[in-house]
Every structure is written in structure tokens, then in C-alpha cells.
Steps between C-alpha positions, in 0.01 A plus 500: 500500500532326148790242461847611462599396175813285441755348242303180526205677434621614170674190404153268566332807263767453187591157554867533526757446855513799746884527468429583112223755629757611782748555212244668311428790745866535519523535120741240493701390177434142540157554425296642174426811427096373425507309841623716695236790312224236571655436884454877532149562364364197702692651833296802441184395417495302816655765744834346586751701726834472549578417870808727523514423864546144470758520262671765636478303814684194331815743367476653863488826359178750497632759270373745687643769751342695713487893584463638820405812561438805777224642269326451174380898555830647319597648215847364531397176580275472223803580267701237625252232459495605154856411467486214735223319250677607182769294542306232702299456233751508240670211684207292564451542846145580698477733830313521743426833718506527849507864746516598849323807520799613658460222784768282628285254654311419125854536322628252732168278432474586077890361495391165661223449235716610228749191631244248527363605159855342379604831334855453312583886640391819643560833414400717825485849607477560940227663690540753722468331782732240409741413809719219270528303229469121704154439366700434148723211647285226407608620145844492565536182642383371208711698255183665376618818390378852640574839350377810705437850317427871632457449849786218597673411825816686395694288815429188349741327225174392305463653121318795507448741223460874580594839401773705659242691761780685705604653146181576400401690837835693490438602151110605530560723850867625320258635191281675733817676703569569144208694433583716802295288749633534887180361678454156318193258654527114408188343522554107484436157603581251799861552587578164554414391157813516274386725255404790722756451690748523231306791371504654819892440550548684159283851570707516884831421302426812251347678748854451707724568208303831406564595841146531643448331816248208511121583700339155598151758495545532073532106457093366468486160567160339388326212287454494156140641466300842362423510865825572595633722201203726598589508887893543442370799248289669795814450732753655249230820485531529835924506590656807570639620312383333234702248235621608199572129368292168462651139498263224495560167442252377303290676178169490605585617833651779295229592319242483767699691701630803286125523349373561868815761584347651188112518599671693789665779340855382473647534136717197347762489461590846621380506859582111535663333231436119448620197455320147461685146446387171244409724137162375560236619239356736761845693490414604149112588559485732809595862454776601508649182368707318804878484482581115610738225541402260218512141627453345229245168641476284123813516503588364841220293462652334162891462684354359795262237272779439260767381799249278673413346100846466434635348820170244421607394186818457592703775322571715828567523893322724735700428761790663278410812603300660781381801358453656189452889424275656228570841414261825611500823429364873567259637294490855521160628443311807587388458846900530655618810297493784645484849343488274153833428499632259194569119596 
């Protein structure tokens, strides 16, 4: 490897002190606007690089934070990176990308590199598998703040920022009771996640208030995968008597799903009407358009950013509040109403 170019590199080339050339790269006042355009030229002519780490090292701050993830694989998740970087980026910080795959044991292990790497904070979303939230205390001893989104440890008084899941479970399964449905499946996620859960809680509270008793054999508990939206289809073909309403907690699960129910000879939404959750694009592709929660990721992805940013710089306190709400919504599409009926 070739030399690493440095200040006294430059200054030896032009003649001139390396705090003038250091001032020059800076674009400093105290130095002319023809010496610092001939600092620059020569710095790029001979391939000099700014050693951010170094002096990030001396203000003992890295200006980055880091994300850590259950999955990269997601719709969702992809939207709230978007919002995660555009405000990053606006305010000059870096990140750097980390997942579990949905493993405890490499969320556990991607949280210890993200603390050695000297990251100012982390913005983090659980796995499933994820018994606590002691792997992050490294980061609070040190007053390094940590915001948690989506799937949270709801027990914990850490900030967290979610949507209202119990609300938005009650109000999908209450839409399909509304269409007439009496036999309603809800196909979902681990349990012991917060966001299933919560979604869970919500379909047996409408369920309850409705007045239709709650069957353990409707509720499909499986992973997130095609795999499993085409095995929870073959199981709902199979119940007698058959369902006459669809909750799943997740889009693509959705899709998959309904689409094999389909290939099968049921008719959507009139023999099972559906209902998806996250407004992914998907929802708006398969046929008949999915009714859905929207959960609106850029969004979350741009409050949670903009907190840890803020509480950075200065100009906030996360540990003012412990969890902030974004707003979601049902989106009444084709595949939930029955007989055609208007929204």
C-alpha cells in the first residue's frame, strides 16, 4: 500500500506551515482564498484523506449511530431506514447497519461491536427471540442514548417508539365483524414479541365485545416467511366449517396467503374477507387490492432519527419520555368488503 498522505506532506509540496494547510482544508478565514484554492488542488493531486477517525477521536465523538435490526428482508424496515438516513444525513451524522436474522445470540453480539465501534447512539428494533434488553446496558452506563422502535420491551422505562398495536388489532378484526364476518382466523407472529402480541390482544378484545367467543384453533401462530403464509392457507382450507374472515399480521403474509385461498377455489373477499397490516406496496399490487393497517415506517423512521439527533446536539431529552406514538390507520380496500359494500 502507497503512503498515506498527510498535512506535512502538502505543506513540504507548497512551501508554507501545516497549520496554514490545516486551515486551508478547513476553509478557514485566516487564510486566502488563492492559498487555500492552491492547498486544495495540491491535496488532490497527491491523494490526501481526511482521517475522520482521528479527529473524531480527539472531540470524543464519532458522529455516527448505529441501527440495529431483526431483518434487512422488509418492506417496513426498508421504509424506516429511509427516514432514519434522511435526517441522519441532514444532521451530519454516519450509520452503520447491523441485524440479527431474528437471533438473540447475534443481536446480543452486533450490540457489543456497535459499542466498541464508539457509536454516539443506537436506534434498535428486537428480535424475536429476544428474552431482555441487558445486552444494551453498556450503553446506559455511559449515558449513550438508545431509542427502540416497532418491536420494544413495552415493560421497560427505555424510549421506544411504536404504534398503538392493541388499537390497530381491535380496529382491523372490528371491520371484518363489520362486514358480517363470525368465523375470523388471525394468522400472526411470535406472541411474545410486542407487536403480535398487542395485535393479538386487539382481535380477542373485538372478538369479546362483538360477542363471539375466542377459539385458540383460528389464531395461526408462525414465522414471517412465504413458507408459512402458504401452510397457514392449506390449514384455513381445511377447518370446518370453514372461515369467513382473514387477519394477518403482516402484508406479504397477506398476499401470499389470500392468492393461494384463491388458486383453491375460495372467492375474496366474499367467502373470506381479508385483512393485511404495514400499507406495504404489495397491498396495492395483488388482486383484489388488500385492506390494511398503514404503519407508516419513514415516518417512524424520521421521529425516531430526529429524537436521537436532537438529544445529540443538545436541543432535547430522551429520557423525557418513554414512548412515543405515531398514528395508523385502516385502509379499506377490496379484499375485506363483502357483497361490495361502500367504505
Amino acid at each position: 500500500m502507497g503512503k498515506e498522505i498527510t498535512i506535512y506532506d502538502i505543506a513540504r509540496e507548497l512551501n508554507i506551515s501545516a497549520a496554514t494547510v490545516s486551515r486551508g482544508l478547513k476553509n478557514s478565514s485566516a487564510v486566502s482564498k488563492p492559498t487555500i484554492k492552491k492547498i486544495l488542488e495540491k491535496a488532490g493531486e497527491m491523494g490526501y484523506r481526511h482521517n475522520t477517525f482521528a479527529s473524531n477521536l480527539r472531540k470524543q465523538k464519532s458522529y455516527t449511530i448505529g441501527i440495529l435490526l431483526h431483518t434487512l428482508n422488509s418492506n417496513f424496515i426498508a421504509s424506516v431506514l429511509a427516514g432514519i438516513e434522511k435526517i441522519t444525513a441532514e444532521a451530519g451524522y454516519n450509520i452503520i447497519i447491523v441485524h440479527s436474522r431474528e437471533n438473540y445470540e447475534q443481536e446480543v453480539e452486533n450490540a457489543m461491536n456497535l459499542f466498541h465501534n464508539r457509536v454516539d447512539g443506537v436506534i434498535a428494533s428486537l428480535s424475536f427471540s429476544s428474552k431482555n434488553i441487558d445486552h444494551f446496558q453498556p450503553f446506559f452506563e455511559k449515558n449513550i442514548p438508545v431509542i427502540f422502535f416497532d418491536r420494544v420491551e413495552e415493560s421497560s422505562n427505555k424510549t421506544h417508539v411504536i404504534i398503538d398495536n392493541y388499537k390497530s388489532g381491535y380496529i382491523a378484526t372490528q371491520h371484518l365483524l363489520q362486514q358480517g364476518c363470525s368465523r375470523i382466523v388471525h394468522f400472526t407472529s411470535s406472541l411474545k414479541r410486542n407487536v403480535y402480541h398487542q395485535r393479538h390482544r386487539g382481535y380477542t378484545d373485538a372478538l369479546f365485545d362483538a360477542g363471539i367467543p375466542y377459539n385458540k384453533d383460528l389464531v395461526l401462530v408462525k414465522d414471517i416467511s412465504e413458507e408459512s403464509a402458504l401452510e397457514a392457507a392449506h390449514e384455513i382450507l381445511q377447518m370446518e366449517p370453514r372461515p369467513d374472515g382473514l387477519f394477518v399480521s403482516n402484508d406479504f403474509e397477506a398476499a401470499v396467503c389470500m392468492q393461494e385461498l384463491k388458486r383453491h377455489g375460495m372467492q375474496v373477499p366474499d367467502d373470506i374477507a381479508v385483512v393485511g397490516f404495514n400499507n406495504d406496496a404489495i397491498s396495492k399490487i395483488v388482486d383484489p387490492q388488500l385492506t390494511t393497517i398503514d404503519y407508516p415506517g419513514k415516518e417512524m423512521g424520521e421521529v425516531t432519527a430526529r429524537n436521537i439527533v436532537n438529544h445529540l446536539n443538545g436541543r432535547g431529552n430522551i429520557a423525557s419520555t418513554n414512548r412515543i406514538i405515531i398514528r395508523s390507520e385502516l385502509i379499506v380496500r377490496e379484499s375485506s368488503v363483502k357483497n361490495r359494500q361502500k367504505k
